[in-house]
N, C-alpha and C positions, 0 to 999 in steps of 0.2 A: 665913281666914273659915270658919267652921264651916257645916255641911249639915245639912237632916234628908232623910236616905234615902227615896222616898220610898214605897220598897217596905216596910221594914218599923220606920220610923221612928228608925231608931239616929242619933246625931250623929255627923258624919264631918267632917274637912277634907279628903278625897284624894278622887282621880279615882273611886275605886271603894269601897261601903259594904264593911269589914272585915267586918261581920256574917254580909249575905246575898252579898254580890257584885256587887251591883246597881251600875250607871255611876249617878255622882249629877248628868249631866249626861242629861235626859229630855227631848227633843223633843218636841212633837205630831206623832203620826203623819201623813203626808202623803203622798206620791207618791214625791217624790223620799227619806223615810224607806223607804219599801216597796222601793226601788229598793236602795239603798244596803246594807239589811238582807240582803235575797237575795244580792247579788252578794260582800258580804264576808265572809260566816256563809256560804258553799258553794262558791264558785269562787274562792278563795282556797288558794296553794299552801302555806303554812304552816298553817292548820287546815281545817277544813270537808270540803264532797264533796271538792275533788279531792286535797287533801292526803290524803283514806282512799283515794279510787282510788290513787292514787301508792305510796300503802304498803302496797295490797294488790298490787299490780302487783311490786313493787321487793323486798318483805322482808315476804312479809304472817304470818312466823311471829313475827317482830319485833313488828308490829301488834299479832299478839294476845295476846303475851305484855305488852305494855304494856298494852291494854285490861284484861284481865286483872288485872293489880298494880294499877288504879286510875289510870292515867296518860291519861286520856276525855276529856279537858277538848278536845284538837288534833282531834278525830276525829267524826265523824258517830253519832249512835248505828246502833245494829244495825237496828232495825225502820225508823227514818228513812230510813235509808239504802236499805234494800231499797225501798221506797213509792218513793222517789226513782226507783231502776232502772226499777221499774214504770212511773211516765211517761216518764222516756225510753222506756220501750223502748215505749208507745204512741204518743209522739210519729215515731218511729220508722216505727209498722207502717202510721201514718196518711199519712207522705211516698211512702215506698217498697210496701206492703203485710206480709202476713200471709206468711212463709216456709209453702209447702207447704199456705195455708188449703186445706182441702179443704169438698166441698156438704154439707150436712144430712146427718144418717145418719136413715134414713124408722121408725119401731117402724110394726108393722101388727098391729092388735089386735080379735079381733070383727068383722073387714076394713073396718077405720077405719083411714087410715097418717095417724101425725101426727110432723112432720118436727121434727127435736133439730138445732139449731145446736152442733156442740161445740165452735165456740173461744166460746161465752159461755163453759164450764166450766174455760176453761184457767187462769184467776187462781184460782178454788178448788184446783184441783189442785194448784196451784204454791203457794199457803200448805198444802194436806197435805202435800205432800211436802219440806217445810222440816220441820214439823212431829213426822212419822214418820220422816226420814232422821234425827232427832237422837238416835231411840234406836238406832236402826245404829249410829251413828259409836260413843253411847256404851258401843256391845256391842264394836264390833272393836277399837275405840279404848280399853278402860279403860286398856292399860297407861300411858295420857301423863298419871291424876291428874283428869283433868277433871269437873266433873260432869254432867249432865244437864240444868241451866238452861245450866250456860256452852256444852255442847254444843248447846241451843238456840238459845243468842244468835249463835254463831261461822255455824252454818248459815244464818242471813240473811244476811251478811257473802260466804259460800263461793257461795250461790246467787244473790244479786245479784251476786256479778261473773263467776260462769260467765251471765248473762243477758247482764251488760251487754256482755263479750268476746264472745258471738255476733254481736249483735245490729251489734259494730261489723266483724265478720269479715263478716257478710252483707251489710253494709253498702259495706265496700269490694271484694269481691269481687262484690258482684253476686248472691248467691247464692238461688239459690230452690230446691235440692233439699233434702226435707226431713230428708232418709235423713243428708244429709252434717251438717246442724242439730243433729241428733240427735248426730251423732258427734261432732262440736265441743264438744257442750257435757260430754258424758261425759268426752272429753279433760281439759275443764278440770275438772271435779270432780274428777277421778284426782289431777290434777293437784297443786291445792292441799290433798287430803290429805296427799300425798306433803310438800309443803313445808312445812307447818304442825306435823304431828305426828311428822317426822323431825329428828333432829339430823344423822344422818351424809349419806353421799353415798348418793346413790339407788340401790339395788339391784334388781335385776328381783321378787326376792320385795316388794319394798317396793310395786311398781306392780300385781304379782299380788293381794295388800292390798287396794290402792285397788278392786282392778276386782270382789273378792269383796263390800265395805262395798259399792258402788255396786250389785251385785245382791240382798243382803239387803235395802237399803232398798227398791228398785224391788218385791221381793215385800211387806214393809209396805204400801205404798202401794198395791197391787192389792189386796191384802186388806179395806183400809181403803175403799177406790172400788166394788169389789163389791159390799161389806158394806153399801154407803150404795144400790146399786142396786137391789139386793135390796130394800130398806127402801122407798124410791121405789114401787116395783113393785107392793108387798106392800099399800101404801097407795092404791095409787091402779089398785088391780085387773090388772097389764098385764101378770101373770106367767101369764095363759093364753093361748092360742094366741101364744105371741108370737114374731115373726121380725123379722129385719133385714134390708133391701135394702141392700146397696155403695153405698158413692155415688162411686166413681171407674169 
């Protein structure tokens, strides 16, 4: 018995429109649709999130040599996937708390002090420097072919799972120093450049690599944060008399 898809009207007899790809079997959304939807398009070890944690964990130069070739269909996209890390790792900061939040940093200006929360600015940060580290990677990194968008895409990929590996290191450790956070996740970026853009066995020059890309991008990204401060500043009058009080 024939179908009409009802995505893009083609006739089918099979579980799935040849066309678009669409199942010609369409429920009404419902609860238990919403349910069913989440749980097998993400927590599912053959495709979704945790099939891409597992193959970023396991073989993630494998991962993205197959992303890469077009082989995306098993896998979370890039940007998905990162937002994903982001709520957990809100979900996260909301059980346990913020590793190392530290109080307001106070600007005093015209001797008005008006207090700056800086973990609002910590999700901007964290999309720059996805951002600006991809033109690092594609400076230290041209010799692997890559380009510029793929080194953009790969960097959501690299920095949602150095998030989501702290987030579960702090998590079973207990961990609240932020100095050690820090150091964690730098590990893991060294890390997975090393694994990603290496064929052979890891050499100490290889992880010297990693730890030089990891301070080129870190100076982008202060450049870029400045540059935005500066501008801040400049607009909104605060670049005279201006001081900082500690907040620790």
């Amino acid at each position: 018995m024939s179908n009409l898809c009802k995505n893009c009207n083609s006739e089918t007899t099979d579980l799935f429109c040849p066309h678009c790809g669409q199942s010609t079997s369409t429920k009404k959304i419902d609860w238990a649709f919403c349910f069913t939807e989440f749980i097998f398009n993400n927590f599912t070890f053959h495709k979704g999130m945790l099939f891409t944690i597992k193959s970023l964990v396991l073989n993630p130069k494998k991962m993205v040599e197959n992303y890469l070739e077009g082989k995306r269909i098993g896998y979370t996209g890039a940007v998905q996937f990162f937002l994903f890390i982001l709520i957990f790792k809100g979900i996260i900061s909301l059980i346990v708390g913020d590793v190392g939040s530290e109080k307001p940093v106070t600007i005093t200006t015209n001797g008005n002090s008006s207090p700056i929360d800086m973990q609002s600015y910590i999700r901007p940060m964290i999309f720059i420097f996805v951002t600006i580290s991809s033109l690092g990677n594609y400076l230290i990194y041209k010799n692997r072919k890559f380009s510029l968008a793929e080194h953009f895409v790969l960097n959501f990929y690299i920095i949602g799972m150095c998030i989501f590996l702290t987030q579960v290191f702090d998590l079973i450790t207990f961990n609240k120093s932020q100095y050690l956070h820090v150091l964690i996740m730098a590990l893991i970026i060294i890390s997975y450049y090393i694994r990603i853009f290496y064929d052979r066995k890891i050499r100490i020059v290889d992880f010297i690599k990693g730890i030089w890309c990891m301070i080129v991008n870190l100076i982008f990204a202060i450049i870029v944060v400045l540059s935005g401060i500066i501008i801040y500043g400049y607009q909104h009058n605060l670049l005279q008399n201006l001081s900082f009080s500690q907040w620790w």
